[in-house]
N, C-alpha and C positions, 0 to 999 in steps of 0.2 A: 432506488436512485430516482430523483425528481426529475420528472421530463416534462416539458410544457408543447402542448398541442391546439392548433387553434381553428377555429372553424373556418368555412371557405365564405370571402363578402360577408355580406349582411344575416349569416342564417344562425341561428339560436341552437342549431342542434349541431354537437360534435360525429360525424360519421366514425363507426366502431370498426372501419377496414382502414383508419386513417391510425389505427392505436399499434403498430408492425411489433412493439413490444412488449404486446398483452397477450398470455395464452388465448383459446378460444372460448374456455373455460376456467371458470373461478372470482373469487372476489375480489377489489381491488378497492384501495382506500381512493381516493380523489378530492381535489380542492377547485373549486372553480372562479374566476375571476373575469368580470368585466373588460373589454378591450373598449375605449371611448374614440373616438377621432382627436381630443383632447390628452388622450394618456390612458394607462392601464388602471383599470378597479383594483379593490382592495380583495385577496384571496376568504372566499367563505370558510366554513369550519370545513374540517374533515367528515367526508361521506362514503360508506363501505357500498359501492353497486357490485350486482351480479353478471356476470357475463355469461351467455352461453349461444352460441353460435355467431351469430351477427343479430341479434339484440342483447340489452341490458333491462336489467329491472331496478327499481325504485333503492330506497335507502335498505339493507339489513342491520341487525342485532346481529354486533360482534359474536356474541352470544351462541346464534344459531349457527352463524358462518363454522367457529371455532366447532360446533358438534356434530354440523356435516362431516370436516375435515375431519376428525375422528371414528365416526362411524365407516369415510370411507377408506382409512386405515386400517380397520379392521379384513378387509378382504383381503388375503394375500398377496395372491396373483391374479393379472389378467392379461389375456393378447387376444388381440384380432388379429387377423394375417388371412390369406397378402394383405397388402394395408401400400399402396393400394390398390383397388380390388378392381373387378371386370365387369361389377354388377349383378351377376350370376348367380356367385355365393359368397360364403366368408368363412372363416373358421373361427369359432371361438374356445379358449380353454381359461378359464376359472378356478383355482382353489380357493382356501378358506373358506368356504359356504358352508353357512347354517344347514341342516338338513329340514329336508322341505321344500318348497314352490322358489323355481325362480322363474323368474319372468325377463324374456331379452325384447327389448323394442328397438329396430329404427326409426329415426325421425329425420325427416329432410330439414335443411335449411330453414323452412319458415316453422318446424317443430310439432309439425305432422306426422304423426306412426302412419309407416308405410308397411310395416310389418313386425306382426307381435308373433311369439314362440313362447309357451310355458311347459317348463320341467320341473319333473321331481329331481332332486340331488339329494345327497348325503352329505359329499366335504366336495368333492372337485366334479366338473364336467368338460369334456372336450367334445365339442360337436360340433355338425359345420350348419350354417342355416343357407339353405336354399332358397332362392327367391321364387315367387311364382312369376312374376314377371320382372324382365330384367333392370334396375335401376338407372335412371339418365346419368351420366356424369354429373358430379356436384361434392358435396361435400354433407358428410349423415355423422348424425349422433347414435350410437350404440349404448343404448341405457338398458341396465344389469341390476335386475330386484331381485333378493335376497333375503328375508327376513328380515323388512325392514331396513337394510343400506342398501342404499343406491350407487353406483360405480357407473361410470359416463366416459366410452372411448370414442375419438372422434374416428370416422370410417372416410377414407379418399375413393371415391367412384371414377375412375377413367373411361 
């Protein structure tokens, strides 16, 4: 459904906490248009950005968007819990996994691994990850490798 969001004064950039009905994660087609003191521009083409936490990246290929989205199909299940969390630990449980290496990172807000864990698996894992030190409140990405797909749950720290 088309929503029109417009920047604050005179500034060129759209802030990505001002988007309340965009996930935190995923691609998103967009049209962008001019606002004049005279009248509104004319909307540009269609542009697919990336989202993922509170930034965006540049134009994607449909293309690779659509084989993300498939690859991270292929994983069956996943949770993190509590969700959200104390900072402390987390739990994670996983199936559909390739056998072989996976790798769980978090990353804070500005998409800094604060904390990498790498397992052997077969098909599922349920484990909890421990922090060494305890996480400030904020908001983390829980990124889940695989054999090549990647899977991205967002973690709430209190």
């Amino acid at each position: 459904m088309p929503t029109t969001y417009n920047t604050v004064g005179s500034a060129p950039y759209l802030q990505l906490t001002v988007l309340p009905n965009l996930g935190n994660i995923g691609a998103w087609d967009v049209r962008a248009r001019p606002n004049f003191s005279f009248g509104n521009g004319t909307y540009g083409p269609v542009q697919r950005i990336q989202v993922i936490g509170t930034s965006a990246s540049g134009e994607l290929l449909y293309e690779v968007v659509d084989a993300e989205k498939e690859m991270e199909s292929e994983v069956e299940s996943s949770s993190i819990y509590p969700n959200p969390s104390n900072g402390e630990s987390v739990n994670v449980a996983l199936s559909g996994l390739q056998k072989g290496q996976l790798q769980v990172r978090v990353l804070d807000a500005a998409g800094r691994s604060v904390v990498t864990h790498q397992y052997l698996v077969e098909d599922s894992i349920q484990t909890t990850l421990l922090f060494d030190k305890k996480l400030s409140a904020g908001i983390y990405m829980v990124e889940m490798t695989n054999g090549g797909d990647v899977k991205i749950e967002r973690l709430v720290v209190q």
